[in-house]
C-alpha positions in Angstrom: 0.0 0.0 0.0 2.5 2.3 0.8 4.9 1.6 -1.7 1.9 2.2 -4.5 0.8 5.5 -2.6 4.4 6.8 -2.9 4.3 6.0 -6.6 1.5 7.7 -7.5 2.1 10.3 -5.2 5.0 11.1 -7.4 3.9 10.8 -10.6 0.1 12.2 -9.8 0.2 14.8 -11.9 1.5 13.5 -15.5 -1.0 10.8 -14.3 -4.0 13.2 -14.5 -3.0 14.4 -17.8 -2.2 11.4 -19.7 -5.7 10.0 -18.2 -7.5 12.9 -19.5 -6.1 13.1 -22.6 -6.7 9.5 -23.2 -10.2 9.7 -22.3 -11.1 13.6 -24.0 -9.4 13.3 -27.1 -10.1 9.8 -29.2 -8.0 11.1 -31.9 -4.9 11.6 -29.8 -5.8 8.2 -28.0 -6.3 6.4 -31.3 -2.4 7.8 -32.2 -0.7 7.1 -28.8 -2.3 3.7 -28.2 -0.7 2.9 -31.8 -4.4 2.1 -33.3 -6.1 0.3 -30.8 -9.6 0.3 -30.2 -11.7 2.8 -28.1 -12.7 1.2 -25.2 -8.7 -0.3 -24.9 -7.5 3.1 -24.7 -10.7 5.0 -22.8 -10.1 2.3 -19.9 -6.2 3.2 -19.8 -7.4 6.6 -19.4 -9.8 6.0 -16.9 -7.4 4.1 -14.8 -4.9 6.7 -15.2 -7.2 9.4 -14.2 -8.2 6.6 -11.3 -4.4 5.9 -10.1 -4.2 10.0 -9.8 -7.4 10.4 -7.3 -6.3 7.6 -5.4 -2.8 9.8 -5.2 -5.0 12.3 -3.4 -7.1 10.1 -1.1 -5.2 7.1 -0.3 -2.2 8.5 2.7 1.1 6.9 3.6 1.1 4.7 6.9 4.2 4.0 9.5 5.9 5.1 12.1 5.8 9.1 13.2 8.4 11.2 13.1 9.3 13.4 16.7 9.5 17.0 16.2 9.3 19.8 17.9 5.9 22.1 17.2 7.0 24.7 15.1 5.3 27.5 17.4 6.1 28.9 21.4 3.3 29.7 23.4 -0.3 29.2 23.4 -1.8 27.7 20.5 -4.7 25.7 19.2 -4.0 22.8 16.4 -6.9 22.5 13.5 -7.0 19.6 10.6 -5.0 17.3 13.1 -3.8 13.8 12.0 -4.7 12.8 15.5 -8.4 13.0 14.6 -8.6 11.8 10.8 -5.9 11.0 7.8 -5.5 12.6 5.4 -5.9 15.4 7.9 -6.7 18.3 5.2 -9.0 15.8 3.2 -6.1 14.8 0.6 -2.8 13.4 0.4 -1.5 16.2 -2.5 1.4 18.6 -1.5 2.1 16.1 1.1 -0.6 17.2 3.2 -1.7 13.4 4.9 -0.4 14.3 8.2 -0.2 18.0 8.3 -1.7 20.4 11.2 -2.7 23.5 11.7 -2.1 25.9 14.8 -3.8 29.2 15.5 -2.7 31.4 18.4 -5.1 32.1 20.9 -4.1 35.3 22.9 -4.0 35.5 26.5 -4.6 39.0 27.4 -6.5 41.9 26.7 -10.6 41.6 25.0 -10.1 38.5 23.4 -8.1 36.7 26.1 -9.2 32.8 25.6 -11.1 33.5 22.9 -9.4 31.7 19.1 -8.9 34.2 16.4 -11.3 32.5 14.4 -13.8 34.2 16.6 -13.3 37.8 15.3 -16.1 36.3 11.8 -18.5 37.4 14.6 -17.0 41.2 14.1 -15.7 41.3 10.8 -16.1 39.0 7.4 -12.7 40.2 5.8 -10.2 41.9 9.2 -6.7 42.6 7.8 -4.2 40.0 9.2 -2.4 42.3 11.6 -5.5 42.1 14.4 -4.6 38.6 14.6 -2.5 37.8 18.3 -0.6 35.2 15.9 0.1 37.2 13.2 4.0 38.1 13.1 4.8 35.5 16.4 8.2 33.6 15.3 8.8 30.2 13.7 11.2 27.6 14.4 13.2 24.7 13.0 11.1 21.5 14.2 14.5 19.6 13.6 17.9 20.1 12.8 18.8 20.1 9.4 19.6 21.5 6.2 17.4 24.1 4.8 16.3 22.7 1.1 13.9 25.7 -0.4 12.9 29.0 1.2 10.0 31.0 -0.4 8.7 34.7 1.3 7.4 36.5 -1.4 4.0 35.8 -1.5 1.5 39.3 0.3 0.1 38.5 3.5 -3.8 38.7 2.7 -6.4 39.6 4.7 -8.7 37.0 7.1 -11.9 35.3 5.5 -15.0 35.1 7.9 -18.7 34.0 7.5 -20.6 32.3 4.5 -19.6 35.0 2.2 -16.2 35.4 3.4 -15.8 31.8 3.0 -17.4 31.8 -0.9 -15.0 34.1 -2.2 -12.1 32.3 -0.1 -13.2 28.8 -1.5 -12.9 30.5 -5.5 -9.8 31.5 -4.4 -8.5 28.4 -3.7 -9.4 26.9 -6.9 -7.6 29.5 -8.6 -4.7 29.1 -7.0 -4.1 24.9 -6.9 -4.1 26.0 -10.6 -0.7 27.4 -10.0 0.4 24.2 -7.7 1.8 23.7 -4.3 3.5 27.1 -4.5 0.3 29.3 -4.3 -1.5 26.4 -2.2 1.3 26.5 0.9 2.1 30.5 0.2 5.4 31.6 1.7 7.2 28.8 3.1 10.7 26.9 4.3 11.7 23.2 3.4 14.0 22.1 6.0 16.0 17.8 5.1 15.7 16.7 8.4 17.2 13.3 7.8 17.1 10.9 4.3 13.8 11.1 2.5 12.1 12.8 5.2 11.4 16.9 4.7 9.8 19.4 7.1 7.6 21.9 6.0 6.5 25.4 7.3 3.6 27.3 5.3 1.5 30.2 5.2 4.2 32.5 6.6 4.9 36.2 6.6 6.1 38.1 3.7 10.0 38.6 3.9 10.4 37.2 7.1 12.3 34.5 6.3 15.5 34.4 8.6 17.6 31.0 6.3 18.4 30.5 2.9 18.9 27.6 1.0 21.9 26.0 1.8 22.2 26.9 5.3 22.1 24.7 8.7 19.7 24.9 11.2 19.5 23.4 14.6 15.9 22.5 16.2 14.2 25.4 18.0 16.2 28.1 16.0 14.2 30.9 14.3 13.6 30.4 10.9 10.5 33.0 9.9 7.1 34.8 11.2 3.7 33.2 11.0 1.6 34.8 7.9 -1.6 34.4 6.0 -0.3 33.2 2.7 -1.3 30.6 0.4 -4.6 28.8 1.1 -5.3 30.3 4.2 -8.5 31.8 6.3 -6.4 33.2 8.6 -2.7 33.9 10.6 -1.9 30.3 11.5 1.3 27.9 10.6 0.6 24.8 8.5 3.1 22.3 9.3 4.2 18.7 7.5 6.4 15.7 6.9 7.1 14.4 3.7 9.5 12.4 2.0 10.5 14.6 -1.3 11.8 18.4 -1.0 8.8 19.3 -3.9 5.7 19.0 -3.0 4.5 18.4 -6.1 6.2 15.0 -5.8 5.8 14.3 -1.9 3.8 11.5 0.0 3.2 13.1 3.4 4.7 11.4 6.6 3.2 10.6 10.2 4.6 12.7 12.5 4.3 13.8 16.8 5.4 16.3 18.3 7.9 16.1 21.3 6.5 17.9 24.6 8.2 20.1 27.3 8.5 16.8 29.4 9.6 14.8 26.5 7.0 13.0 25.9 5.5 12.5 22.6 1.7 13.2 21.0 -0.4 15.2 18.4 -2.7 17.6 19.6 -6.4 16.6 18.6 -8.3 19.6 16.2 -9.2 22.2 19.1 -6.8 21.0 21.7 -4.3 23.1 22.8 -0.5 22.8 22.2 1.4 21.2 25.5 3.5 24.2 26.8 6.0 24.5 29.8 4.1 27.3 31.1 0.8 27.3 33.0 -1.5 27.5 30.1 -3.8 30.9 29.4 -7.6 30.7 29.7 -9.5 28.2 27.4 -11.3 29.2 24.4 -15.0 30.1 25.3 -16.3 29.1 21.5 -15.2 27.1 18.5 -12.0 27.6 16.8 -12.6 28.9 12.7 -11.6 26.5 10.1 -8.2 28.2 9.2 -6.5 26.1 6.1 
């Protein structure tokens, strides 16, 4: 299973294409299947097509990685791989095993209270009212920094049925441009053979590493954003065992707690911290992506 997973993982999207191209256009079937009838060549296609939706469905399975969470402080973690996998509904972009965490502040109004709560005061806030916009990311492993992207505008939050329409169009437009647009500004870190740590949606220019460069576990490597696929300021973190995306079956992972202990948060459980933890939230998180 896992060996057929990773292969069509990798090859998902020429996969797609050849599929739909066998399938769409009989002519160019007819010539690449060197004159063979029409059903031979519109049940390659339809397998091909098949082979690629199973690449987005079907995760990887085996032992999780330890790594640190790539946040300090008081967070909540969303689309957790302790509650369901694939945790973001699909294996593509190495996603499987990925989670979300949102800050939650602990002081002032909305002490307690997720981010995700502000839909109730605005449908579109700007990302710098968000307690988690701009807090620092680290290194959830030592390693060797593979691809660093920060370019991408921080955009604002998306809140509410409306909010969430226009956020959801958005989306499909940009998994037309690939895993790029999808994770926003991110950092690729090789933490050890075939296995690659990913930090996404982060700040414009905040990046602290290049490619090329060594970094050891806990070290800062960037600010958390709201790029890519995103509702809101939150980090999107993942294992996966290629440095592209486009080519990566995600990997189980855990993250190691203050008393070095081992776990994955469940979605709206908060992230195990050394210090006494701030009040709980008093409603239900948003669904940041």
């Amino acid at each position: 299973m896992n060996i057929l997973a990773t292969a069509c993982a990798r090859l998902r999207l020429p996969l797609l294409l050849a599929g739909a191209v066998l399938t769409l256009s009989p002519r160019l079937g007819h010539v690449l299947t060197l004159g063979w009838h029409p059903p031979f060549w519109l049940g390659v296609g339809t397998v091909l097509v098949g082979f690629a939706l199973y690449a987005r469905l079907v995760p990887r399975r085996g032992r999780a990685h330890p790594v640190l969470p790539p946040v300090r402080g008081h967070w909540l973690a969303l689309h957790s791989p302790a509650d369901h996998v694939p945790s973001h509904g699909v294996v593509a972009y190495g996603q499987s095993h990925a989670v979300d965490l949102v800050h939650v502040p602990t002081s002032g109004a909305d002490a307690g209270r997720s981010p995700g709560e502000r839909r109730w005061r605005s449908w579109h806030p700007r990302p710098e009212t968000f307690s988690g916009f701009g807090e620092p990311v680290v290194a959830v492993a030592d390693g060797e920094v593979v691809a660093v992207s920060d370019w991408q505008p921080d955009a604002r939050a998306w809140f509410g049925p409306g909010g969430l329409a226009v956020f959801m169009l958005l989306g499909a437009i940009r998994e037309l441009g690939g895993s790029r647009f999808v994770l926003g500004n991110r950092v690729v870190i090789r933490i050890a053979p075939d296995t690659y740590a990913v930090v996404a949606h982060l700040r414009r220019h905040s990046a602290r590493v290049r490619t090329g460069d060594r970094v050891l576990a806990g070290q800062r490597i960037a600010e958390v954003g709201n790029t890519g696929n995103s509702t809101e300021p939150h980090v999107h973190v993942q294992l996966q065992d290629h440095p592209w995306p486009w080519f990566a079956a995600g990997l189980p992972m855990t993250f190691i707690r203050p008393d070095g202990t081992t776990g994955m948060p469940a979605a709206r459980e908060p992230l195990p911290q050394a210090e006494p933890a701030g009040p709980p939230p008093t409603r239900p998180v948003a669904t940041a992506r």
